[in-house]
N, C-alpha and C positions, 0 to 999 in steps of 0.2 A: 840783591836779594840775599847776602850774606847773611842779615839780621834773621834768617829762616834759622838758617842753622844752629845761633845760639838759643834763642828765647822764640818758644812759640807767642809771646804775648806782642813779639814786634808784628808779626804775620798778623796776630787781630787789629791791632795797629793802623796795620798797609791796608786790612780789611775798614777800618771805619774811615780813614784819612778816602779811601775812593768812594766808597757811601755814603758818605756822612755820619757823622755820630750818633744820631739820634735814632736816622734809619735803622742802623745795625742792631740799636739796642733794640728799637721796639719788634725788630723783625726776631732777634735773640728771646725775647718776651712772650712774643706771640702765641697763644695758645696753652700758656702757665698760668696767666694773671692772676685765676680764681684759687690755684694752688700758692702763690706766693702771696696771698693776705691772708690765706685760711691757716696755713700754716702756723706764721706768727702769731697768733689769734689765738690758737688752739692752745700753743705754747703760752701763752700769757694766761689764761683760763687756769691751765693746772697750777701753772705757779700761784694765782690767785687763793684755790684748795689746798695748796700747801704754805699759805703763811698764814688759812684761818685757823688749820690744826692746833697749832699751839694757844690759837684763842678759846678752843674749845675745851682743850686741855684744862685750862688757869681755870675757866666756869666749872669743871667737875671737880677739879682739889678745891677752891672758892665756896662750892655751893652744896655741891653733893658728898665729897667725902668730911669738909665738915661738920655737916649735920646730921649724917649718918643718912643721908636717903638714898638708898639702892633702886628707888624707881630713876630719880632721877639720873643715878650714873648710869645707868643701861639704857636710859633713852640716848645720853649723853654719848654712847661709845655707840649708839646705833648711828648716831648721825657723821662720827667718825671713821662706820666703816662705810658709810653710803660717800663721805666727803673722799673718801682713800679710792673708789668705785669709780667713780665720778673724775679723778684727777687720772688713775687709770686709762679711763676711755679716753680721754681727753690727748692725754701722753701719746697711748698709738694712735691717733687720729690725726694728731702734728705730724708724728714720722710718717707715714703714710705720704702728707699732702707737699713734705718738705722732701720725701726721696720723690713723688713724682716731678715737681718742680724740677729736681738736678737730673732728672732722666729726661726731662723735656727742653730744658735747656742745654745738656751736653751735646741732644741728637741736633738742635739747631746749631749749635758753634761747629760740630761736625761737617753740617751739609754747606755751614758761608764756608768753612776752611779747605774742605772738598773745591767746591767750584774756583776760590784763590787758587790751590794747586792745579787745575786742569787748565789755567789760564794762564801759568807758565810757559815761558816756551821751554822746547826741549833742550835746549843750550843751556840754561840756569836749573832744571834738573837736572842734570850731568852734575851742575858744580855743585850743587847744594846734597845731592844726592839720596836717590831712591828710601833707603833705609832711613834717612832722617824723618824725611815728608812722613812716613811710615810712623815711625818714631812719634811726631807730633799729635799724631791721629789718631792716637790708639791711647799711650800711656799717657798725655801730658793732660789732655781731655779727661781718661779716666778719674786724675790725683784734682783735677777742678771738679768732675762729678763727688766723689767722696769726701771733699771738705764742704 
């Protein structure tokens, strides 16, 4: 169990290698699902409202500034600021669905890594040591919650 001590990723490792891989992930999954497609989603939405902007842009110097129609560019800049609204919503609606996702996933990789360490014996905590285990639980989880 030396591999604890370096890399928490061996410990998820030793976790799917006795699970199986697929269990892990899906049991890691569980209960995110609808947060981890809505997210991307949402994400792709906004980016969608930010590469029509500049389409919309071209149509009012194109059409309205020159031919001088001021109805036109004010419709023109209303649908700009509804398309800026719109990409807005969308934006926090991703981060939302994408922090719950890594809040839902970090507390599952906590609870497999949890039960791996109480399934230690006490002999390989001694050598791997308390503050590591500690160590993995807290900070190493947290820097995979934030990326």
């Amino acid at each position: 169990m030396r591999k604890i001590i370096y890399n928490s990723e061996a410990v998820i490792g030793d976790i799917k290698s006795e699970r199986g891989k697929d269990e892990t992930d899906i049991k890691i999954f569980k209960g995110v699902q609808k947060e981890c497609i809505c997210a991307p989603l949402f994400k792709l939405l906004e980016a969608s409202f930010e590469l029509i902007v500049p389409l919309v842009m071209a149509a009012i110097i194109d059409n309205g500034i020159s031919a001088s129609d001021k109805p036109y560019i004010w419709k023109m800049g209303g649908v700009l600021v509804l398309l800026a609204a719109v990409g807005l919503v969308s934006s926090v609606t991703a981060q939302y669905f994408a922090a719950k996702a890594a809040v839902g996933f970090s507390t599952k990789l906590r609870h497999i890594l949890f039960e791996k360490i109480e399934s230690l014996s006490f002999s390989k905590m001694d050598t791997v040591g308390t503050s590591t285990l500690i160590t993995r639980m807290t900070s190493d989880i947290n820097q995979v919650q934030s990326s």
